[in-house]
C-alpha positions as CSV (number, residue, x, y, z in Angstrom):
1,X,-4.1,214.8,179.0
2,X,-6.1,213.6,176.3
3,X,-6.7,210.2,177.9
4,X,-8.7,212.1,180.7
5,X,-11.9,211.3,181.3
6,X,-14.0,214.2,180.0
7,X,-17.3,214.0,182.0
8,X,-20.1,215.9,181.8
9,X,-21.7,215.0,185.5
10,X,-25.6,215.6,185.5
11,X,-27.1,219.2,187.7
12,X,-29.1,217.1,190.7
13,X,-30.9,218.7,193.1
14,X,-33.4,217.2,195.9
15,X,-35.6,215.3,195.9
16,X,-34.3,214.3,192.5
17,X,-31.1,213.6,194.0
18,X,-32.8,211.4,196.5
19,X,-34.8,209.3,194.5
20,X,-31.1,208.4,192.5
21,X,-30.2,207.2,195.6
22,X,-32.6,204.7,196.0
23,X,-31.7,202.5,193.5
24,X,-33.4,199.1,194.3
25,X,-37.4,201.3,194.4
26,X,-35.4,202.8,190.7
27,X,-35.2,198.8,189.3
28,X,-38.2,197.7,190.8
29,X,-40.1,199.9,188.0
30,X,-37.8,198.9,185.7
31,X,-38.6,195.5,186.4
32,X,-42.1,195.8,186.8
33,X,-42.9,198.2,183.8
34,X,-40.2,197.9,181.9
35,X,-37.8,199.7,179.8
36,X,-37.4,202.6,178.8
37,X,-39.4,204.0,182.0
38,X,-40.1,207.6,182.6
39,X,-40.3,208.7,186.3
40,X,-41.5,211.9,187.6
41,X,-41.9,214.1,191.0
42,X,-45.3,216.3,190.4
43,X,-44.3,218.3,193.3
44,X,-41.2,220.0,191.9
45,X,-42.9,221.5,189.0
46,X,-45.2,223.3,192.1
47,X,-42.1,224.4,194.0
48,X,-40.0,225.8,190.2
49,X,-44.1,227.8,190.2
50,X,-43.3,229.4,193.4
51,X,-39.6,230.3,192.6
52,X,-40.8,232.2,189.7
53,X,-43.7,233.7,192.0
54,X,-41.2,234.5,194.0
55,X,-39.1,236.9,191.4
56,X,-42.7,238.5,190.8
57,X,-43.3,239.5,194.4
58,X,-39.7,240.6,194.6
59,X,-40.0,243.1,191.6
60,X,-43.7,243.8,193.0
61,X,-45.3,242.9,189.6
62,X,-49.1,241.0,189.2
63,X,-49.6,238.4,186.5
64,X,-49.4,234.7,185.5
65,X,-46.8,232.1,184.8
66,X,-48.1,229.9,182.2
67,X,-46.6,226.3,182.0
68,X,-45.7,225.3,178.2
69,X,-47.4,222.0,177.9
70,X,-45.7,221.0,174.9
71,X,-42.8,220.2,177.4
72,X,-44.5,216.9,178.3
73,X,-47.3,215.3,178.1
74,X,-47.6,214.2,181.3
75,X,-51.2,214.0,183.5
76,X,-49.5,214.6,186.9
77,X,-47.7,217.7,185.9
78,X,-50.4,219.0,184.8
79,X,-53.2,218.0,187.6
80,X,-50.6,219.6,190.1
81,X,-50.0,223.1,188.0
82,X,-54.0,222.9,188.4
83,X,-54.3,222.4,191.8
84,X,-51.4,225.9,192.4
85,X,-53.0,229.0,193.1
86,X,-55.3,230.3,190.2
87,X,-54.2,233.9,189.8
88,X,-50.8,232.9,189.7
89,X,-50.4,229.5,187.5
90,X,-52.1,228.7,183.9
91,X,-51.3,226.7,181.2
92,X,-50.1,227.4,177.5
93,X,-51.8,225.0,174.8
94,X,-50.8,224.6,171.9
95,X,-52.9,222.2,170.2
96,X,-56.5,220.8,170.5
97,X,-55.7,217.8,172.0
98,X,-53.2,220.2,174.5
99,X,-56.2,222.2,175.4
100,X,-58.8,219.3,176.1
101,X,-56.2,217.8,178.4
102,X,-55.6,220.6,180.1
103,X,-59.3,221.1,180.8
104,X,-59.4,217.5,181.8
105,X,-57.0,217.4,184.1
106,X,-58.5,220.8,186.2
107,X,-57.8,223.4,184.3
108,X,-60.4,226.5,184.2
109,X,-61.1,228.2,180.6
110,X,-59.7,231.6,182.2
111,X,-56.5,230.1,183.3
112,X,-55.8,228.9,179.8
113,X,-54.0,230.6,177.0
114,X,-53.8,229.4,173.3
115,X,-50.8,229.5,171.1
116,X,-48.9,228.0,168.4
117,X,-50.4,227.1,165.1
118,X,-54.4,226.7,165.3
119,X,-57.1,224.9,163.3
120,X,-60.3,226.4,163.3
121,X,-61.9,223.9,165.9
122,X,-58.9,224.6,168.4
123,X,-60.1,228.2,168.0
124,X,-63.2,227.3,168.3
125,X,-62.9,225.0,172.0
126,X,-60.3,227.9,173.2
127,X,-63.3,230.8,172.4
128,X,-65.8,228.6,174.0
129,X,-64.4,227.9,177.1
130,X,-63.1,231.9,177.6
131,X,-59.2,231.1,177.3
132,X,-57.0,234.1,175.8
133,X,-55.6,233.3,172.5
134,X,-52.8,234.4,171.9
135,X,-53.1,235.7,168.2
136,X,-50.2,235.0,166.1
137,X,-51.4,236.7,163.0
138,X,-54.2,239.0,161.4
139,X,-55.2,236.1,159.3
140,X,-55.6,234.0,162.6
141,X,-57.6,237.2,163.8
142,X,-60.1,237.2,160.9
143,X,-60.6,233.3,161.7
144,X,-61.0,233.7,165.6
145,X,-63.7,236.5,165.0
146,X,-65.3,235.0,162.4
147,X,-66.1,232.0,164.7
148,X,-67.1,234.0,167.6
149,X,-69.5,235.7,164.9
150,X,-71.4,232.5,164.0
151,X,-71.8,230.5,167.0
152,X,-72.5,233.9,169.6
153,X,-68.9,233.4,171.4
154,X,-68.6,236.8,172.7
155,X,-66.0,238.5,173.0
156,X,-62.3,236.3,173.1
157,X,-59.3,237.8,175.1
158,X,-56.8,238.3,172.6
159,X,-53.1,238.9,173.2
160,X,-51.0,240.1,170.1
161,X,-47.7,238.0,169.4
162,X,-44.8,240.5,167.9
163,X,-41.7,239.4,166.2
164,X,-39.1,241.4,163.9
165,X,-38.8,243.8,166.5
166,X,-37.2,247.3,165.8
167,X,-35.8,250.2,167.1
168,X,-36.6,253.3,165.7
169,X,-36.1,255.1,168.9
170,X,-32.3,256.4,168.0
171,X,-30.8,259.5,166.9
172,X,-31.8,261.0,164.5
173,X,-30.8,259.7,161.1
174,X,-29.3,256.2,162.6
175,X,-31.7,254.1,160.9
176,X,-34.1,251.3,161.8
177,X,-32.0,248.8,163.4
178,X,-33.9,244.9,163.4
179,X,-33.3,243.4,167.5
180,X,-34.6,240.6,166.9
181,X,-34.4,237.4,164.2
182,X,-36.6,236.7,161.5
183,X,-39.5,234.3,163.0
184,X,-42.2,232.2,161.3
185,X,-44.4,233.2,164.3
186,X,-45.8,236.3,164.6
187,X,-46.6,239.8,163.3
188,X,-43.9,241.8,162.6
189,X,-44.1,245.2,164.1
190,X,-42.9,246.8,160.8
191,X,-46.5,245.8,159.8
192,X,-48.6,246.1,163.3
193,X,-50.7,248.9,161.4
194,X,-53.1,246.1,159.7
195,X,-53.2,244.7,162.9
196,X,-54.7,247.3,164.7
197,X,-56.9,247.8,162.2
198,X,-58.4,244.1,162.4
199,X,-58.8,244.7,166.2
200,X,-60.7,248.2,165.8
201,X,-63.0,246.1,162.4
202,X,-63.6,242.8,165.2
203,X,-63.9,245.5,168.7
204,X,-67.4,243.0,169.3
205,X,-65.6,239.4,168.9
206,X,-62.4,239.9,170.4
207,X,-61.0,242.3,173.1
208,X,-56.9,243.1,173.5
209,X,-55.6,242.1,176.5
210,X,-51.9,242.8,175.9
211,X,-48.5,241.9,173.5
212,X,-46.9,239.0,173.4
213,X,-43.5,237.9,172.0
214,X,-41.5,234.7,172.1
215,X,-37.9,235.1,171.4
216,X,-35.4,231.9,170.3
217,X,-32.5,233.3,171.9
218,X,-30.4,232.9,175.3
219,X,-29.6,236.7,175.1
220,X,-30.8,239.2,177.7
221,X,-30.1,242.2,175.6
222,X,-32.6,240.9,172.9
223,X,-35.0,240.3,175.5
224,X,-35.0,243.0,177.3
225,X,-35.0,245.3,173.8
226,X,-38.2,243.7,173.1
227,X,-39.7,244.1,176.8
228,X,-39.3,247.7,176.2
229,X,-40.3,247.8,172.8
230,X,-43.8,246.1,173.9
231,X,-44.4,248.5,176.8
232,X,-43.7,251.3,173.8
233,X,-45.7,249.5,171.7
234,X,-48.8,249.2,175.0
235,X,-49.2,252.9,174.7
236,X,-49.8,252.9,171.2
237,X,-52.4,250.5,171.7
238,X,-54.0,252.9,174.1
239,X,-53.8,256.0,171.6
240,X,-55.9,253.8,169.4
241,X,-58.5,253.4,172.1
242,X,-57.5,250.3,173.0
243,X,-57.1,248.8,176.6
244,X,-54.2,246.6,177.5
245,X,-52.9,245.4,180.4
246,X,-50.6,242.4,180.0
247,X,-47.0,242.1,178.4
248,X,-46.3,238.3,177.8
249,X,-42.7,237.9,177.3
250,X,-43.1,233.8,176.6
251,X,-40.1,231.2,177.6
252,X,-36.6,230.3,177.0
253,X,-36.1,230.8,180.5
254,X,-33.6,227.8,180.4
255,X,-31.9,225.3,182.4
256,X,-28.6,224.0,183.4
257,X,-28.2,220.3,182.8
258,X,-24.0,220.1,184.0
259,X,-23.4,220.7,187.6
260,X,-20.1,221.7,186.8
261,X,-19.1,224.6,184.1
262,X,-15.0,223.3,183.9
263,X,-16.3,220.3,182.6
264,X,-18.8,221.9,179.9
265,X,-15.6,223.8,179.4
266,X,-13.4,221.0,178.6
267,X,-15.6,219.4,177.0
268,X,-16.5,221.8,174.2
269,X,-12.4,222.9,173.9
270,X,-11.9,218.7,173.3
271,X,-14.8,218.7,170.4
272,X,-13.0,221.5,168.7
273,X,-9.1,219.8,168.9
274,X,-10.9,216.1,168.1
275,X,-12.4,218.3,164.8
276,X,-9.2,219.8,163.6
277,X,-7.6,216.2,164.1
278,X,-5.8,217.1,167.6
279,X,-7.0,214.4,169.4
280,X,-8.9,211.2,169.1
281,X,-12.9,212.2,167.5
282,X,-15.2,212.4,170.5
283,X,-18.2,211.7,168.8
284,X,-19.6,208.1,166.5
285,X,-17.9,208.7,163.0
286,X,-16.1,212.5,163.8
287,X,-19.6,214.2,164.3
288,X,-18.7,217.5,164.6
289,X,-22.2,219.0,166.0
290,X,-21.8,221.8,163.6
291,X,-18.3,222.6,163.4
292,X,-15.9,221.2,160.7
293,X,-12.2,221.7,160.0
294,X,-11.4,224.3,157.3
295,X,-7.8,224.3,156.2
296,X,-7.1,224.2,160.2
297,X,-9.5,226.3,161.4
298,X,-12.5,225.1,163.4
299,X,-15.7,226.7,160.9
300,X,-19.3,226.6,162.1
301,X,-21.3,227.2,164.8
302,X,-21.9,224.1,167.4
303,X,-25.8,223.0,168.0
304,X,-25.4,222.6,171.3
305,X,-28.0,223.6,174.5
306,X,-25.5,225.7,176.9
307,X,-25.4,222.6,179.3
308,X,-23.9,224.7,182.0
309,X,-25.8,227.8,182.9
310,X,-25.5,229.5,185.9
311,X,-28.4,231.9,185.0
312,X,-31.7,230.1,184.2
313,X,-34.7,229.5,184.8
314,X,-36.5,231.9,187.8
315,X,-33.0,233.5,188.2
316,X,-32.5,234.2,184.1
317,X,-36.4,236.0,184.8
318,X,-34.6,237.8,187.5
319,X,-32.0,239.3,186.3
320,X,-34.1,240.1,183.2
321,X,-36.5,242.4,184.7
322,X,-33.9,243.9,187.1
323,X,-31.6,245.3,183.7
324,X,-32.3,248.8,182.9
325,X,-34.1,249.0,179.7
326,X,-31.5,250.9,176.6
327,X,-34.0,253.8,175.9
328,X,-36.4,254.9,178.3
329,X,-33.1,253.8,180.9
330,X,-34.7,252.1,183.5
331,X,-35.4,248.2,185.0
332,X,-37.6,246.6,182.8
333,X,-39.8,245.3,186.0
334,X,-39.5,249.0,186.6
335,X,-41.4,250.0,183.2
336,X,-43.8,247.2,183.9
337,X,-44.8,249.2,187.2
338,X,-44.7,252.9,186.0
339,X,-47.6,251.8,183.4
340,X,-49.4,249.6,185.8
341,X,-48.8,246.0,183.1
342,X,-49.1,243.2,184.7
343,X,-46.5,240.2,183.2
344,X,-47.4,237.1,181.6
345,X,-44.2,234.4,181.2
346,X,-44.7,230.7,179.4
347,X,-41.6,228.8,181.1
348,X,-41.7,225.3,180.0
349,X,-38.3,223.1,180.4
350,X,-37.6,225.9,183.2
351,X,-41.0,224.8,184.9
352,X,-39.8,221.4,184.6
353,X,-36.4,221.6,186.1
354,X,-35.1,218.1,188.0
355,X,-39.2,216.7,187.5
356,X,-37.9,213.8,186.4
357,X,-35.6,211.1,184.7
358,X,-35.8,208.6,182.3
359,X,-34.7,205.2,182.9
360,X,-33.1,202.7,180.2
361,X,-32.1,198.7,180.8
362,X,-28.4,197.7,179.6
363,X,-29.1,194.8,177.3
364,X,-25.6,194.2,175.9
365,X,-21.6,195.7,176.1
366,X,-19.4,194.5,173.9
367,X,-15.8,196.1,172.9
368,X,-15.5,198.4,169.6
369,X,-12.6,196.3,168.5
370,X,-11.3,199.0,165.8
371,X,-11.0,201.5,168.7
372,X,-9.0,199.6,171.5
373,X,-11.0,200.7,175.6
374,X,-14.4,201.8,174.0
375,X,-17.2,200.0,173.9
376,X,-20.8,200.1,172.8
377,X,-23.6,199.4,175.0
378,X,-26.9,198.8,174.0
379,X,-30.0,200.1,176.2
380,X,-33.7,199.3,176.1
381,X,-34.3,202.3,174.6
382,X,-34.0,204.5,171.6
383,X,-33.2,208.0,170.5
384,X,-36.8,209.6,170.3
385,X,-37.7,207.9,174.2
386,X,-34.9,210.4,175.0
387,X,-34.6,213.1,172.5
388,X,-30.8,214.7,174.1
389,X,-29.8,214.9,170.6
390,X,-32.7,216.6,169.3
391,X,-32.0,219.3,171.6
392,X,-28.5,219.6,171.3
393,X,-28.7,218.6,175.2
394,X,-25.3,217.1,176.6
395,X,-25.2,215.3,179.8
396,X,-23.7,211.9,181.7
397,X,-26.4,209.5,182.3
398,X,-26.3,207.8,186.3
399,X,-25.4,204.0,186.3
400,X,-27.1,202.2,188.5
401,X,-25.8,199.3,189.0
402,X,-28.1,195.8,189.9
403,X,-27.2,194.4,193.1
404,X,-25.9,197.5,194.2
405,X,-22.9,200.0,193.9
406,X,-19.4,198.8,192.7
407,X,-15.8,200.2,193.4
408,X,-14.4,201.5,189.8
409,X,-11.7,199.3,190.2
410,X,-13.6,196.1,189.7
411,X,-14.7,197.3,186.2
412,X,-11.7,198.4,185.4
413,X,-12.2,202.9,186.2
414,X,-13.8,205.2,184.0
415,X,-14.1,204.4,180.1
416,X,-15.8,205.7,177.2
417,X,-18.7,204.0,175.7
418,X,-21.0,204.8,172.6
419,X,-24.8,204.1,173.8
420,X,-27.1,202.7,171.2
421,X,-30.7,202.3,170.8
422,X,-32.5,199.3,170.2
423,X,-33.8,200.4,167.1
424,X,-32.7,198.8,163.8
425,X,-31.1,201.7,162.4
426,X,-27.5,202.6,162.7
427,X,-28.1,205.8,163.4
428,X,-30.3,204.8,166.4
429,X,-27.8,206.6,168.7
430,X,-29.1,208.4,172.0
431,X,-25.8,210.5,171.7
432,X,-23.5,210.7,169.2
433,X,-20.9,211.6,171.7
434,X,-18.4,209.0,173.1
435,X,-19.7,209.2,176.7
436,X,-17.1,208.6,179.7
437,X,-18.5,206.9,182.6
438,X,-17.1,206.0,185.8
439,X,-17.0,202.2,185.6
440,X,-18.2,199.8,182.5
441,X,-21.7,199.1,183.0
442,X,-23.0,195.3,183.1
443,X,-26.2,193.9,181.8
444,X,-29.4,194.5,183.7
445,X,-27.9,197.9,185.0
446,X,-30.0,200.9,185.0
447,X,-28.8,204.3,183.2
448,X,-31.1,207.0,184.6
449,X,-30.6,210.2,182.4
450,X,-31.4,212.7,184.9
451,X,-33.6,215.8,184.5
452,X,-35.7,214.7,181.2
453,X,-38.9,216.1,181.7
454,X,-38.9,219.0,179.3
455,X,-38.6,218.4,176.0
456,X,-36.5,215.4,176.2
457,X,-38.7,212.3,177.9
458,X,-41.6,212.1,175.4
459,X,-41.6,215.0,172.6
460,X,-40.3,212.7,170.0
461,X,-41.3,209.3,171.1
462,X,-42.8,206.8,168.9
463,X,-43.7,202.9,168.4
464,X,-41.0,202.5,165.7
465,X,-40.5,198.7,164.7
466,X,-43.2,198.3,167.3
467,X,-40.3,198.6,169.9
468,X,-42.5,199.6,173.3
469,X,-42.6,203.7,174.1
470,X,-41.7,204.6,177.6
471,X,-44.4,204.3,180.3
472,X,-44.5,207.3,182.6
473,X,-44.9,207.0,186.2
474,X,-45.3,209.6,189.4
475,X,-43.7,209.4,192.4
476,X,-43.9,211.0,195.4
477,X,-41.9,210.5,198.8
478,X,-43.7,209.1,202.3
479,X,-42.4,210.8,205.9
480,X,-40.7,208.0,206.6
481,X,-38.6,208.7,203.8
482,X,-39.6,206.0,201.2
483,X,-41.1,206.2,197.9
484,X,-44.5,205.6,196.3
485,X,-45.2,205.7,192.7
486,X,-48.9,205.3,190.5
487,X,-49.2,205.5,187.0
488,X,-48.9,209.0,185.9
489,X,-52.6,208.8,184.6
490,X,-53.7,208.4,188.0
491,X,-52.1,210.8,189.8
492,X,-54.3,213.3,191.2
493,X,-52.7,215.9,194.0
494,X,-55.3,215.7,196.9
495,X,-53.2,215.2,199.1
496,X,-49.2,216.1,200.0
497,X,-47.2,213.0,200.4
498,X,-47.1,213.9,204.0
499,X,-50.8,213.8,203.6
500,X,-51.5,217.5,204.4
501,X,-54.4,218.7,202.3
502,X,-53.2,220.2,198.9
């Protein structure tokens, strides 16, 4: 059993799965542009906008989804987010530079919202061109209308970013109980008081348009304890004279990467036995991705992205707003309703679900000869042109094969394979993990690791040892079934690839 292949078979949907089909347009890229090469579908990240418009007009709610732009830094993305409908698609910026290329690339001021860390001219552009900051602190506050003081802003639309949520709302004598981790972002509610107070001393330079909170967590229950504790928290606001309208419950929407949970299954069951010495180690020098053997029990916790989720993205959104909320007792969409909120979300690897995939050249195989049937094979490529490890993202890249497919049997069935980088660095690995594919790859194959566009493709890319950084194109697919590309800087969505107006 333990000579099994253990796979972890890439989540492909159309048109994605189409464009892995045509493998000879895939290499001519390659060939043309070279390797590593990014390659993305603008259209798909307008179709996941309308899924999650779609779970909006099912629960009857009004508001925005705002794409996280620090998934990718990609033109085309971001020219076709601009061209969606206005009231119902923005963009979250979290830097200067984020903001400038979101107004470049169509973006209005009022569909814009500011977050993350920001330097006094970020605050500055953001003011000027009437985005909503989202405020992460009262020091941030004090800065914001300070600026708008001196150089005759006006008044900024502010949203308040919570964390350390609380529930104080139990029987009496049970305590405060803390819902939600520690986080380096945010006010804590504990100490919202001085926050109030900044907004009632700044009422001329900034107006509150709502709460925020971003939660690092998969859980719904966490989630959906904050949700309520926001709308709480809305009426509050209100007592203090205040008028908000918008509840912005951020990201982490997620998405699932293996088409097939048995797999993720097996696969995380193996890394445990390979750690307590049950089986051969899975991973480049017994990695255990967190866990470690203690005296013969697996210790630790593994830092690993669930790779098989059968709740994510529009449908994790879904099922959070339909649970009923643990004190006031009702959906949390419901809540949003009753007190007439409309809902702000900040999806960004969910928004950019099966985009795009990164492509990599096979340079060199060659047999591990300390571990008899594995080999290494080196790609055109390195760990920060695709960042899986960074993430804790497992997944099987797709071999494509030059000159076209091959039966398993002429390359002798499935086998495990470390993949290196072309970096001079041992540990210049894109995966630590021994990765089983179905036949040995040759050089001047193609491994295409599928569904890279958020956070994976470019967030930690570099010109290390003046090695190139991937190029990124955008492709788009003709009525007659084939495929055109452009640079991704010069992709602009006038037109449908079927050439219908946009």
């Amino acid at each position: 059993m333990n000579d099994a292949p253990l796979y972890l078979r890439p989540r492909v949907d159309p048109p994605l799965a189409s464009l892995l089909e045509d493998a000879p347009f895939l290499h001519s890229l390659a060939d043309a542009l070279g390797s590593p090469l990014n390659v993305l579908i603008p259209e798909v990240v307008a179709e996941n906008a309308e899924r999650f418009g779609a779970v909006y007009r099912r629960h009857h709610l009004s508001g925005r989804v705002y794409f996280a732009h620090k998934a990718n830094r990609s033109s085309a993305l971001v020219r076709r987010l601009a061209a969606c409908d206005p009231s119902a698609v923005g963009i979250d910026v979290a830097s200067l530079e984020e903001l400038r290329h979101a107004l470049g690339c169509g973006f209005t001021g009022d569909r814009v919202m500011a977050t993350g860390p920001k330097d006094p001219e970020f605050l500055w552009l953001a003011a000027r061109v009437g985005a909503t900051v989202n405020v992460d602190s009262v020091t941030e506050l004090e800065q914001l209308a300070a600026l708008a003081g001196a150089h005759g802003l006006g008044r900024t639309r502010v949203l308040v970013r919570l964390s350390g949520f609380e529930s104080d709302h139990g029987p009496a004598g049970a305590g405060t109980r803390v819902l939600s981790r520690r986080s380096r972002f945010g006010t804590p509610v504990a100490e919202r008081e001085a926050m109030w107070a900044a907004l009632e001393r700044h009422a001329d330079s900034v107006e509150l348009v709502g709460l925020a909170y971003h939660l690092d967590t998969t859980g719904l229950e966490e989630k959906g304890r904050a949700l309520e504790r926001c709308v709480l928290l809305m009426d509050e606001c209100r007592a203090r004279g205040f008028a908000p309208r918008v509840v912005d419950i951020g990201g982490g929407f997620g998405v699932g990467y293996v088409e097939d949970a048995a797999e993720w299954e097996r696969w995380t069951t193996a890394l445990s036995e390979a750690v307590l010495g049950l089986r051969p180690p899975l991973t480049w020098r017994g990695h255990g991705y967190g866990l470690r053997n203690d005296n013969g029990t697996v210790r630790g916790v593994a830092a690993l992205y669930p790779a098989h989720r059968p709740l994510a993205g529009p449908g994790y959104l879904d099922e959070l707003l339909s649970r009923r909320s643990p004190v006031l007792g009702r959906a949390s969409a419901t809540l949003l309703l009753e007190h007439l909120h409309d809902l702000y979300v900040e999806p960004g690897r969910a928004l950019v679900d099966q985009c795009g995939l990164s492509l990599a050249r096979v340079l060199e195989v060659r047999p591990l000869g300390d571990d008899p049937g594995r080999y290494l094979v080196r790609v055109g490529m390195n760990a920060a042109d695709v960042s899986l490890e960074e993430h804790g993202v497992l997944v099987d890249p797709v071999t494509l094969p030059r000159g076209g497919p091959r039966h398993e049997a002429a390359d002798g069935g499935p086998v495990g394979v470390h993949l290196v980088g072309n970096l001079c660095l041992e540990a210049d690995l894109i995966t630590r993990r021994l990765v089983f594919l179905p036949h040995l790859p040759r050089v001047g194959d193609l491994l295409a690791f599928v569904n890279t566009a958020g956070y994976v493709m470019d967030f930690h890319a570099h010109h290390a040892q003046r090695q190139p950084s991937a190029r990124t194109v955008a492709v788009s697919r003709e009525a007659g079934g084939t495929w055109r590309w452009c640079p991704d800087e010069n992709y602009w969505p006038l037109t449908h690839p079927q050439g219908r107006p946009s």
